[in-house]
VOPAGU-2260 file (C-alpha; in pm, 1 decimal, decimal comma):
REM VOPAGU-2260
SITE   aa  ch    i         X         Y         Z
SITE  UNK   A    0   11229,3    8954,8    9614,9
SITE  UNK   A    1   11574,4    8780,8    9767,0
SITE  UNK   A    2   11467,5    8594,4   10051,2
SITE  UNK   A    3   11698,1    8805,9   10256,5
SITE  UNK   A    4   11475,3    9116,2   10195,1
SITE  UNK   A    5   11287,8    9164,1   10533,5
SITE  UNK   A    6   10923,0    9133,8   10562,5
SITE  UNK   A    7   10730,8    9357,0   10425,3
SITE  UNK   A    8   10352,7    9416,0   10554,7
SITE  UNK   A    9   10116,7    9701,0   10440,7
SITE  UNK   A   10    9869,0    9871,5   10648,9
SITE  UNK   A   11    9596,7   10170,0   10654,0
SITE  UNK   A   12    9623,5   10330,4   11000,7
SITE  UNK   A   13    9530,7   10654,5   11149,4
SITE  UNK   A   14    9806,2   10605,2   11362,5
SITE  UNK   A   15   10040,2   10875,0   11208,3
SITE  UNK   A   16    9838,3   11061,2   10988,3
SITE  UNK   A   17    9621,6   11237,0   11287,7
SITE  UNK   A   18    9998,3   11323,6   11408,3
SITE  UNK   A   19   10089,7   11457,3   11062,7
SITE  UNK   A   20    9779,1   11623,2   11037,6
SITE  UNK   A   21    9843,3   11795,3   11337,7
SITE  UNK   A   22   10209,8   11932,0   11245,2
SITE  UNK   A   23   10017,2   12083,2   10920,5
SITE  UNK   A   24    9750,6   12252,9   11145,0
SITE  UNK   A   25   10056,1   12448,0   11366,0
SITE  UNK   A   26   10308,9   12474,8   11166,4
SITE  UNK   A   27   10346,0   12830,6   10978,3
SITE  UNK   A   28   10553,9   12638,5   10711,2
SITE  UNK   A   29   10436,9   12621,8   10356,9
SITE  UNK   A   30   10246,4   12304,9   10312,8
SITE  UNK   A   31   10107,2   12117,4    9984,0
SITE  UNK   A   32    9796,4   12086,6   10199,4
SITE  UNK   A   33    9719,4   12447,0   10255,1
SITE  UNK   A   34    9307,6   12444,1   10126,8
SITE  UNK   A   35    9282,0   12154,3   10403,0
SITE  UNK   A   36    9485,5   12333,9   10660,0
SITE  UNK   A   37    9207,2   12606,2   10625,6
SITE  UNK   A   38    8921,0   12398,4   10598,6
SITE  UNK   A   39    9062,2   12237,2   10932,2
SITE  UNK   A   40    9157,2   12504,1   11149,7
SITE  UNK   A   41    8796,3   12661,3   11100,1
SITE  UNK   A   42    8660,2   12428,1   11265,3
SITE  UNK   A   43    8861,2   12336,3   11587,9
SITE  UNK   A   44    8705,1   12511,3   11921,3
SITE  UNK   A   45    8831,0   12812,0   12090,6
SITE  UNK   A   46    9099,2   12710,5   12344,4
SITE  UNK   A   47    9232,3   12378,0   12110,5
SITE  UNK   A   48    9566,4   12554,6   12070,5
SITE  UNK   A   49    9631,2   12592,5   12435,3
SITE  UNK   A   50    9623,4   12261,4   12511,1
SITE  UNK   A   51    9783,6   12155,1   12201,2
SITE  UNK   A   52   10066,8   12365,7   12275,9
SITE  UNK   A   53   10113,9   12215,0   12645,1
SITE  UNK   A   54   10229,1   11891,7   12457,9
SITE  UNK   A   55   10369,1   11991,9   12127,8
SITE  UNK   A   56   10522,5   12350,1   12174,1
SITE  UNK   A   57   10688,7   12323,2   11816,5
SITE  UNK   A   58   10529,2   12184,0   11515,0
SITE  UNK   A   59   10815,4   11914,5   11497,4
SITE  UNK   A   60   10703,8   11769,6   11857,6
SITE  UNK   A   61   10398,1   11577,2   11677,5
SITE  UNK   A   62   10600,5   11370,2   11482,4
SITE  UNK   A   63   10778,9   11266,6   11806,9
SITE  UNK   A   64   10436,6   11226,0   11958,9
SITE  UNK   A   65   10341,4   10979,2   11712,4
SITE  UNK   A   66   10554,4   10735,6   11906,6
SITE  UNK   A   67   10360,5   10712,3   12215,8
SITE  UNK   A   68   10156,5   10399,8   12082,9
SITE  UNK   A   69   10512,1   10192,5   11966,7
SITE  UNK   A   70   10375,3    9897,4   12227,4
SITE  UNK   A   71   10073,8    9835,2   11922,4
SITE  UNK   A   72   10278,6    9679,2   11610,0
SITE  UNK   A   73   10070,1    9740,6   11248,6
SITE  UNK   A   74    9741,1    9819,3   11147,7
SITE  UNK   A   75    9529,0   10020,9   11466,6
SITE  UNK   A   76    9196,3   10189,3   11453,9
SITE  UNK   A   77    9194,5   10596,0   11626,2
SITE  UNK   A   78    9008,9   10465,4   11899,4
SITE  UNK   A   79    9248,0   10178,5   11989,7
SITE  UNK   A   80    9553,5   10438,5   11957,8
SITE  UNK   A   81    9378,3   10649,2   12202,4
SITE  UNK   A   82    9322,8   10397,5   12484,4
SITE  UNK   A   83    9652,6   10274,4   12444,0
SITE  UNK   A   84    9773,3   10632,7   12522,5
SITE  UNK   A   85    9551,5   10663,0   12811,2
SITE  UNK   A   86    9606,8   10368,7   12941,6
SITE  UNK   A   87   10031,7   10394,8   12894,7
SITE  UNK   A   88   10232,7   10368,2   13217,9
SITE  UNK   A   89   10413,0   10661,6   13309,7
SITE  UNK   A   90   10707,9   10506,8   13239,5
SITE  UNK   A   91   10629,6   10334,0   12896,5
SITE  UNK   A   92   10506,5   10637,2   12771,2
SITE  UNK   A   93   10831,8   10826,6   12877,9
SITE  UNK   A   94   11038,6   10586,3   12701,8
SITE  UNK   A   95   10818,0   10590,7   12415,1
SITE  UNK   A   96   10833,7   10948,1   12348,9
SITE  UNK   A   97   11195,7   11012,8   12441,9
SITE  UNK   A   98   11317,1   10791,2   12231,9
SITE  UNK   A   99   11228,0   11002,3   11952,0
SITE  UNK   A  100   11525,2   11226,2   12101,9
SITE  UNK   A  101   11765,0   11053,3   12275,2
SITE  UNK   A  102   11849,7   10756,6   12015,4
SITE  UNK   A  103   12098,3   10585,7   12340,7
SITE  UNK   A  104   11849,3   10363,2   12529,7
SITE  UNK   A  105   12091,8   10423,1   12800,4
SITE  UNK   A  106   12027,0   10770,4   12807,0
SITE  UNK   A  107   11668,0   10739,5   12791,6
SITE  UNK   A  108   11686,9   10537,7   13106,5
SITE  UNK   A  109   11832,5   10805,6   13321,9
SITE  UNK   A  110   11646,5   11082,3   13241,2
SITE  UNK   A  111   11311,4   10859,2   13336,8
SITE  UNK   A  112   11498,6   10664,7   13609,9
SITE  UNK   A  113   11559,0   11020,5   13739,2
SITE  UNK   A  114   11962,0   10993,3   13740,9
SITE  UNK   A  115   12058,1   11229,0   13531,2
SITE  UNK   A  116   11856,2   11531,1   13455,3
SITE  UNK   A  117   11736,1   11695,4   13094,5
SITE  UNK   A  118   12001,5   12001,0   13148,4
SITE  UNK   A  119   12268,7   11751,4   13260,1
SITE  UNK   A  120   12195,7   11528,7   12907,1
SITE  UNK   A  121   12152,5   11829,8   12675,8
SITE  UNK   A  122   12499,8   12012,8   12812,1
SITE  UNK   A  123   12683,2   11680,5   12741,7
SITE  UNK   A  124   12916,2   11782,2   12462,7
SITE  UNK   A  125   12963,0   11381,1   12397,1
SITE  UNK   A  126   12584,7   11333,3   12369,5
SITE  UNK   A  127   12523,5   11210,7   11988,0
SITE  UNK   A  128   12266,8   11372,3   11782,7
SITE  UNK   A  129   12310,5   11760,7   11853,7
SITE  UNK   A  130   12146,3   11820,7   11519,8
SITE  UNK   A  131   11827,4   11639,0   11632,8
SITE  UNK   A  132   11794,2   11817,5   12002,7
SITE  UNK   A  133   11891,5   12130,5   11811,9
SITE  UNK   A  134   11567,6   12068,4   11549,2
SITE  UNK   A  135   11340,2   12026,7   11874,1
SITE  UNK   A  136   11469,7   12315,2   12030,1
SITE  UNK   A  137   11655,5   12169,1   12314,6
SITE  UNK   A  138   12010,6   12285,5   12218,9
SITE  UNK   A  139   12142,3   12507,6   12339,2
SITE  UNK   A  140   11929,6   12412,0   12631,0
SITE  UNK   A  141   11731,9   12707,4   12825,0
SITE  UNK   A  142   11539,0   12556,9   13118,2
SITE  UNK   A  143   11254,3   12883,8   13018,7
SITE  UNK   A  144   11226,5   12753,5   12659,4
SITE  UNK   A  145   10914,6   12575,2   12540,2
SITE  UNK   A  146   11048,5   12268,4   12440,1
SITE  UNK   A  147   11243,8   12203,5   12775,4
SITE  UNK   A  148   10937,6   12283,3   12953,8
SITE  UNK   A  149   10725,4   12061,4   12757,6
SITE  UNK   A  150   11002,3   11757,2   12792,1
SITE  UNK   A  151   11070,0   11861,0   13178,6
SITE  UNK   A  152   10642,2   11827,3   13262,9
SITE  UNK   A  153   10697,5   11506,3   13039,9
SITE  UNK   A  154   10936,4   11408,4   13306,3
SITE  UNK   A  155   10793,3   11511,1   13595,5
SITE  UNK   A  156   10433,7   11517,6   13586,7
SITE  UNK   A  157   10382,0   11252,3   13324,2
SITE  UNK   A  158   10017,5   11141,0   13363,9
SITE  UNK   A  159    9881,8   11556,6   13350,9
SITE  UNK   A  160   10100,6   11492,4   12998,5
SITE  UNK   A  161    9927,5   11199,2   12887,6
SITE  UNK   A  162    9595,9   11356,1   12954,3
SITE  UNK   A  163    9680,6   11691,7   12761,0
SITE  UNK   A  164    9776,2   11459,9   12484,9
SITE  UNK   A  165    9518,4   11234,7   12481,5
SITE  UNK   A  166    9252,1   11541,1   12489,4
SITE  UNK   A  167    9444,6   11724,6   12209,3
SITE  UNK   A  168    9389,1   11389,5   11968,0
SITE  UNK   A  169    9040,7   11352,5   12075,0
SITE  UNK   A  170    8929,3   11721,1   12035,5
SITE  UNK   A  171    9078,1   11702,7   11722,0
SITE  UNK   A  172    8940,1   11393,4   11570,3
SITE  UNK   A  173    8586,8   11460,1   11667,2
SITE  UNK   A  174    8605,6   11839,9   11531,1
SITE  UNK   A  175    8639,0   11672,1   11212,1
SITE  UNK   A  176    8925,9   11451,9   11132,3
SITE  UNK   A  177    8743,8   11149,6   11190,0
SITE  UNK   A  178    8507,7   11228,4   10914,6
SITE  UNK   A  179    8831,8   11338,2   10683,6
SITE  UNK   A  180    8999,0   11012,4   10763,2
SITE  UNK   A  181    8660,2   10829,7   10654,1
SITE  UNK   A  182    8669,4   10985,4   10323,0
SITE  UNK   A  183    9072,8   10892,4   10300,8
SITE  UNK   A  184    9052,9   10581,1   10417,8
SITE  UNK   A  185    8932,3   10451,3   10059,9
SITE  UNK   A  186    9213,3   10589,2    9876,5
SITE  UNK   A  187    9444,7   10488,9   10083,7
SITE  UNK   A  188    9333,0   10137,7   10116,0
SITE  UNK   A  189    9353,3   10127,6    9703,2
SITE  UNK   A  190    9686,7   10238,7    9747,1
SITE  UNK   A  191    9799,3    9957,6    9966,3
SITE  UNK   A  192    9670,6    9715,5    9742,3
SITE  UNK   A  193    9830,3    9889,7    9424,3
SITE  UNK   A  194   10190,0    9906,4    9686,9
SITE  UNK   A  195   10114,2    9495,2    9747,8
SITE  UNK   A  196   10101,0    9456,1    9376,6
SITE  UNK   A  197   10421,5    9659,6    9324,3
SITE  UNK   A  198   10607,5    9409,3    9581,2
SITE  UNK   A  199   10487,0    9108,4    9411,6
SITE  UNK   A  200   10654,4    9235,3    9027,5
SITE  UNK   A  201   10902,0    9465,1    9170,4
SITE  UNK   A  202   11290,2    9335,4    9171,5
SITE  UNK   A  203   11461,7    9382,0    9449,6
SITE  UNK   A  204   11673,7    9660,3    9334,8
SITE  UNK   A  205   11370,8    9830,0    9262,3
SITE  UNK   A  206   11110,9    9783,4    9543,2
SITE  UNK   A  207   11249,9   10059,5    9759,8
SITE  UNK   A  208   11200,2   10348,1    9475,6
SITE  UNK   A  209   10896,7   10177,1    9339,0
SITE  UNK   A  210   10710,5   10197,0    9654,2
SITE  UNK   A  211   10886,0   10515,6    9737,0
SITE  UNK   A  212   11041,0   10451,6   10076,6
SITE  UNK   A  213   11274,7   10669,0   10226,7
SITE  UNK   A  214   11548,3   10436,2   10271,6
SITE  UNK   A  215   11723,4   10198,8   10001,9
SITE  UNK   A  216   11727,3    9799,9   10038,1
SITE  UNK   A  217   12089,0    9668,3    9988,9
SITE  UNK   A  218   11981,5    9294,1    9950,9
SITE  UNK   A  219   12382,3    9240,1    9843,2
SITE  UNK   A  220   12444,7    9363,9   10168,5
SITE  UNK   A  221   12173,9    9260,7   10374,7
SITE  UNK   A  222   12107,4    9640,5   10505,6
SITE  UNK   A  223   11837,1    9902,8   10485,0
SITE  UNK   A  224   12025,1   10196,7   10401,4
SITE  UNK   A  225   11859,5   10545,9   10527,8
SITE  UNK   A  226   11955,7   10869,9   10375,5
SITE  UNK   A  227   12115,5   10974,8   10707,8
SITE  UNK   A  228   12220,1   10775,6   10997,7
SITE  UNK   A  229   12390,7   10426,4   11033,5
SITE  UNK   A  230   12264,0   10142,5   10784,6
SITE  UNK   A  231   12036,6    9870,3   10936,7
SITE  UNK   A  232   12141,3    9516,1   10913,2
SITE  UNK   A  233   11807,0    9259,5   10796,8
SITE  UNK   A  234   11905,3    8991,1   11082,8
SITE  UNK   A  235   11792,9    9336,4   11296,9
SITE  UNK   A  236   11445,4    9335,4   11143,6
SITE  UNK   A  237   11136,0    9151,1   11257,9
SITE  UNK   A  238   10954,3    9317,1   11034,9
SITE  UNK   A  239   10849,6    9628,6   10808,2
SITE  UNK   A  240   10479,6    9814,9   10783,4
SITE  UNK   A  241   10485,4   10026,2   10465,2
SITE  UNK   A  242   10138,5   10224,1   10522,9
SITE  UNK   A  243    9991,2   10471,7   10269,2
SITE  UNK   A  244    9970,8   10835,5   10426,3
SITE  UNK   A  245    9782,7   11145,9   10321,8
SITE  UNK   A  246    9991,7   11384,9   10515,6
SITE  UNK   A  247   10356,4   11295,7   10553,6
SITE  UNK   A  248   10519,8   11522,6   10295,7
SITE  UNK   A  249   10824,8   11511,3   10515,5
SITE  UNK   A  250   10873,9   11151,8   10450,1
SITE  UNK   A  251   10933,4   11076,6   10800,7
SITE  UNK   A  252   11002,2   10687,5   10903,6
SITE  UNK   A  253   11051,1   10546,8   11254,8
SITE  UNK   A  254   11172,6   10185,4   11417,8
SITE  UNK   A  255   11074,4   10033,4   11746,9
SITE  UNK   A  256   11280,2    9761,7   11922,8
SITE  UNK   A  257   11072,2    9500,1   11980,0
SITE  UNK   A  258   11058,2    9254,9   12328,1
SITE  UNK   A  259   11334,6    9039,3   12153,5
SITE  UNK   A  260   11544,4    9288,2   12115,9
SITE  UNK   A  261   11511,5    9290,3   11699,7
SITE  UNK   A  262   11309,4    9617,9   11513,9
SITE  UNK   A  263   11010,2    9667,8   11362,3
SITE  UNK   A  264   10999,3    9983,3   11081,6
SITE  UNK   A  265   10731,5   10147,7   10982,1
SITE  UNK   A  266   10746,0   10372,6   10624,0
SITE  UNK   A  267   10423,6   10595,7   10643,1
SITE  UNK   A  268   10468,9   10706,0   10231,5
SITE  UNK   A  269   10308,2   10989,7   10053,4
SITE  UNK   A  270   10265,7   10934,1    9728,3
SITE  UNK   A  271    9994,5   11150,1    9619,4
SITE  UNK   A  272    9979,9   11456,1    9836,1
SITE  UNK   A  273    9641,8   11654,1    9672,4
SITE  UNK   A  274    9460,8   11403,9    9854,4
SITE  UNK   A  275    9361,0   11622,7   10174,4
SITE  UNK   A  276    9285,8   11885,5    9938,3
SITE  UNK   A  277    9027,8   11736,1    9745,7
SITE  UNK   A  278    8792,8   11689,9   10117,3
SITE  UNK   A  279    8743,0   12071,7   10091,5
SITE  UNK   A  280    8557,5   12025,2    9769,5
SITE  UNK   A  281    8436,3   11726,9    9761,2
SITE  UNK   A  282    8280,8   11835,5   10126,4
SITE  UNK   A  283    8078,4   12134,6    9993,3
SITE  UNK   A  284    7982,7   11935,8    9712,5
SITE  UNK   A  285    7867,8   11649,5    9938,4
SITE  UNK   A  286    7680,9   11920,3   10118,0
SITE  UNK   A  287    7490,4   12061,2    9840,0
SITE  UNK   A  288    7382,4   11736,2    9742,8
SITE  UNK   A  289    7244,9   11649,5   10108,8
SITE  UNK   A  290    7032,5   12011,8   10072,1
SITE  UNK   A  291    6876,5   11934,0    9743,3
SITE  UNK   A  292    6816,8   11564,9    9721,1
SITE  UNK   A  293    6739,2   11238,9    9910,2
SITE  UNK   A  294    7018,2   10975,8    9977,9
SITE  UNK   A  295    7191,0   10854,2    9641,6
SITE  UNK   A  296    7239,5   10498,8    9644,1
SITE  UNK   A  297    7423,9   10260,0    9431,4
SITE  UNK   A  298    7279,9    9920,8    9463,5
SITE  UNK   A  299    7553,9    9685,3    9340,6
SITE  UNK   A  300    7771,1    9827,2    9594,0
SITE  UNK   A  301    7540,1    9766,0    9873,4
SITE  UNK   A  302    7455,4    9377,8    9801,5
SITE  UNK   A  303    7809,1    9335,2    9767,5
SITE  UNK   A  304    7869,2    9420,6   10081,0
SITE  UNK   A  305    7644,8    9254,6   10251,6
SITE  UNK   A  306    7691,5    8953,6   10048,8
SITE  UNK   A  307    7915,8    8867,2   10290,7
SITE  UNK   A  308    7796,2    8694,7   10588,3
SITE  UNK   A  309    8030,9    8882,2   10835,2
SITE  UNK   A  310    7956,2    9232,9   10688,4
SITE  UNK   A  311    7522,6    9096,1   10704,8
SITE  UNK   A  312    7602,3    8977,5   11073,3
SITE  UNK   A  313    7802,6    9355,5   11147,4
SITE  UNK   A  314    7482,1    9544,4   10941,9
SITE  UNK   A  315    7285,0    9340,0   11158,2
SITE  UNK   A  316    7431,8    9463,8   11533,5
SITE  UNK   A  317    7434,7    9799,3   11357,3
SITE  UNK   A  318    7110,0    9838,4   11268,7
SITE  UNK   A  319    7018,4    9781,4   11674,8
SITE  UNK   A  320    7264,6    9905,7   11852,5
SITE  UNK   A  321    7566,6   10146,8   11767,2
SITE  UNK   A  322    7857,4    9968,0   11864,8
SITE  UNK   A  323    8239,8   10051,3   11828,3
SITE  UNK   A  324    8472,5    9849,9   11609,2
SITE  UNK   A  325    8624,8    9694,1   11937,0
SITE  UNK   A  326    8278,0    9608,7   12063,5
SITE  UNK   A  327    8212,4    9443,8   11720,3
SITE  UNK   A  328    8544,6    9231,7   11772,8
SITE  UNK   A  329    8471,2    9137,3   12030,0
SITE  UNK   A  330    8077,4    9039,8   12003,4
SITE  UNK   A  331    8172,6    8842,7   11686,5
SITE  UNK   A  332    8564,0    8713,5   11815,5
SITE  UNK   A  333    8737,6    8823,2   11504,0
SITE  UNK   A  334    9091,4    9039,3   11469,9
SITE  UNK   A  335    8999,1    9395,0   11482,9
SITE  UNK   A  336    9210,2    9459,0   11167,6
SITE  UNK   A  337    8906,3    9212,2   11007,4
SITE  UNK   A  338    8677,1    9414,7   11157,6
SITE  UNK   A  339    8821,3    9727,6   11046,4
SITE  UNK   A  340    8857,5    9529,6   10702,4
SITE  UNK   A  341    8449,8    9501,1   10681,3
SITE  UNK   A  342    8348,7    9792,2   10834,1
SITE  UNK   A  343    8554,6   10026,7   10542,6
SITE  UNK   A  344    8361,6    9795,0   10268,3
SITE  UNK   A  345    8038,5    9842,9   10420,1
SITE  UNK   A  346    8129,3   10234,8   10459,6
SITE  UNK   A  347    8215,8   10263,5   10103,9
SITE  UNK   A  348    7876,2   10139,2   10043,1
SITE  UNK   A  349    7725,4   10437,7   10243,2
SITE  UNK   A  350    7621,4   10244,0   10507,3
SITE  UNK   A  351    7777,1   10332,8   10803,4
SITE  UNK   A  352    7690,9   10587,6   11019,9
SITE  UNK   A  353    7957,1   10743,2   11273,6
SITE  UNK   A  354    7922,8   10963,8   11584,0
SITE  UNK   A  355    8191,6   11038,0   11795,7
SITE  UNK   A  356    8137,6   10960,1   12159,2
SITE  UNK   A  357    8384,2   11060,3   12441,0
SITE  UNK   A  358    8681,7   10884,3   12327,2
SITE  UNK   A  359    8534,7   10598,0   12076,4
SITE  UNK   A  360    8342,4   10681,7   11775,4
SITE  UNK   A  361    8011,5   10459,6   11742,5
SITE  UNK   A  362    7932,8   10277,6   11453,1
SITE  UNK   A  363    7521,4   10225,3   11334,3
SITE  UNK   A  364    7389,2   10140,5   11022,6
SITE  UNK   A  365    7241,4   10409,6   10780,0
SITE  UNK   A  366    6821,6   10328,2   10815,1
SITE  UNK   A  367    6820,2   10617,6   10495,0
SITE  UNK   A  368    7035,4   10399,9   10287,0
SITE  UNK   A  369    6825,7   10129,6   10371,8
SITE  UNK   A  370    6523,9   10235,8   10283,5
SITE  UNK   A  371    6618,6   10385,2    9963,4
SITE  UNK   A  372    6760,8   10060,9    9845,6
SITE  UNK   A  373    6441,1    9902,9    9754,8
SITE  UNK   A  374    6341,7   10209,4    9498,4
SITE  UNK   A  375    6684,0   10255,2    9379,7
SITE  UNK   A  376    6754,3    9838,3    9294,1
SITE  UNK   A  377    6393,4    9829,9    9115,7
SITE  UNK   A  378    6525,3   10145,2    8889,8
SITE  UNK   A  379    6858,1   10030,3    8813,0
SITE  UNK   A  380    6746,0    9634,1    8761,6
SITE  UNK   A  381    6413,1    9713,6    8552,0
SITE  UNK   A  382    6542,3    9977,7    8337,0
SITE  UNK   A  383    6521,7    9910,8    7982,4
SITE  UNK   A  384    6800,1   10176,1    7908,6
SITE  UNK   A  385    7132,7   10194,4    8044,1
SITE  UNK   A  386    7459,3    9952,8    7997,1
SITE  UNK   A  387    7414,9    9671,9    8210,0
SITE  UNK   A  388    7698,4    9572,5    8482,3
SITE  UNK   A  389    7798,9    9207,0    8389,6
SITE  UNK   A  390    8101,8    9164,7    8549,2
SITE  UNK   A  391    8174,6    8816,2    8707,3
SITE  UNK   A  392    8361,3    8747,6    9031,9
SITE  UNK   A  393    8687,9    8720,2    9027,5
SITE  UNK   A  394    8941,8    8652,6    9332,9
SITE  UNK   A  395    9183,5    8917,0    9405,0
SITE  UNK   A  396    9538,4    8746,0    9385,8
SITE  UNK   A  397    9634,1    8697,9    9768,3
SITE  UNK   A  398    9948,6    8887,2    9844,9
């Protein structure tokens, strides 16, 4: 890469795809997810639209409401994006959101300063951006439409928003999502190391279709280049988060300005959108297995996760006390992208258990896979049939 190309990090977040998710759920738009979309809506509560609708009135408003936690940069677990959002100042959350809209700082300021109200802004014939208020149903304005509504109560009574929104996610996530973003989160974390290992042999003037972004990198230029809107100069970018997504078939992208004033981008990509799909059967199969036989175990997996001494000390709190992965960051005064890091290895080995609790979901360790280890390492190290796993250690090229 020239050393003019901005700097690229990868991360595997919830932090957009329970926003995408939610645009598939409401939208009546054909979707490439439509055997999740079914799976999912079965299974929200009675009353979940409602409130949904209080804070996303069109489908489009959840990718504008995937904003609200722009004050986190990178990699965040669900539970940190949701006490950020509850925790938001009326004011931060204001300018978070509206942003999405109004792409003038300046005009962004007076609607939450109060100086200049949402009819006064819309009617503005010299206001940039018609298209965009016209895709979120703001133009031509009606004070009685849903959209202004929602954006006026965003205005005016914004902590009653916060809390619809913050509910909405929750509800959500613990009718389900959380366990279809567990079952995600592997593939997506393979992706980001395949998308790590594309930047390392990609050329420059290939990186950007090679990791499918939705822009183009002009390195002789020294500009990202989107596919609508003004190009973005490198010397403007602190830094760029390419993070592998399971639901953003609209290949949406966003930048935040950052406290000095320079932008940080983040390029949720899509690359393989059957993924969501493939819960619904791999669910009911998972199911029937539960029903007709004990816990399957794969031993290799397990003492290679806990062959590590920070995954044996996590196991360890786990198997006493369910804990959440900021408890565990804090207990053991690590980064909670390490934690999250150690907790998805030890999940792939089936042992972690999750239940969701008010806004956090609690980790504890799996006593069935546990106890079945014993059985299942005597079978699988004893057996006199069978290939035999001889693979030796080797360290992962650091990227």
């Amino acid at each position: 890469m020239s050393a003019t190309t901005p700097r690229i990090e990868f991360a595997v977040t919830p932090r957009f795809d329970v926003f995408y998710a939610l645009y598939t759920i409401s939208s009546a738009a054909a979707t490439p997810f439509a055997a999740w979309k079914m799976m999912a809506t079965k299974r929200l509560p009675s009353g979940f639209a409602d409130t949904a609708a209080r804070v996303a009135p069109l489908p489009i408003f959840w990718a504008l409401l995937a904003d609200a936690a722009q004050s986190i940069p990178g990699e965040i677990s669900f539970d940190e994006l949701l006490s950020t959002i509850r925790d938001a100042a009326s004011e931060d959350l204001q300018r978070s959101i509206l942003g999405g809209v109004f792409h003038d700082p300046d005009v962004v300021a007076w609607l939450v300063a109060g100086r200049k109200s949402l009819k006064q802004v819309v009617t503005d014939d010299d206001l940039p951006g018609a298209d965009l208020l016209t895709v979120f149903g703001l133009k031509p304005y009606d004070p009685g439409s849903v959209a202004a509504r929602a954006i006026n109560s965003l205005l005016k009574q914004p902590r009653p928003f916060r809390d619809d929104l913050a509910k909405t996610l929750e509800t959500f996530w613990n009718f389900g999502f959380h366990e279809d973003w567990n079952a995600l989160e592997t593939a997506l974390r393979d992706e980001s190391f395949r998308m790590r290992e594309v930047r390392e042999e990609a050329t420059p003037s290939t990186l950007d279709t090679l990791l499918g972004l939705p822009v183009n990198l002009d390195d002789a230029a020294e500009q990202i280049r989107p596919r609508t809107g003004s190009p973005i100069r490198y010397q403007q970018i602190e830094r760029c988060y390419v993070i592998p997504s399971a639901f953003n078939a609209k290949k949406w992208w966003t930048k935040y300005q950052t406290a000095s004033g320079r932008l940080t981008l983040y390029f949720p990509v899509a690359r393989e959108l059957d993924l969501p799909n493939r819960l619904v059967g791999r669910k009911a199969a998972h199911t029937s297995r539960e029903a007709s036989r004990p816990v399957d175990v794969n031993p290799e997996s397990i003492f290679r996760a806990l062959g590590d001494t920070t995954r044996y000390a996590i196991a360890s709190i786990l198997a006493r006390t369910p804990t959440t992965s900021a408890e565990l960051a804090r207990s053991l005064k690590v980064s909670k992208p390490t934690i999250t890091h150690h907790v998805q290895a030890l999940r792939s080995a089936g042992l972690i258990k999750e239940t969701p609790s008010g806004g956090s979901t609690r980790l504890s360790l799996s006593r069935d896979t546990v106890a079945a280890l014993s059985g299942a390492a005597v079978d699988q190290l004893f057996s006199s049939s069978g290939e035999l796993t001889l693979g030796t250690t080797r360290r992962r090229r650091q990227v």
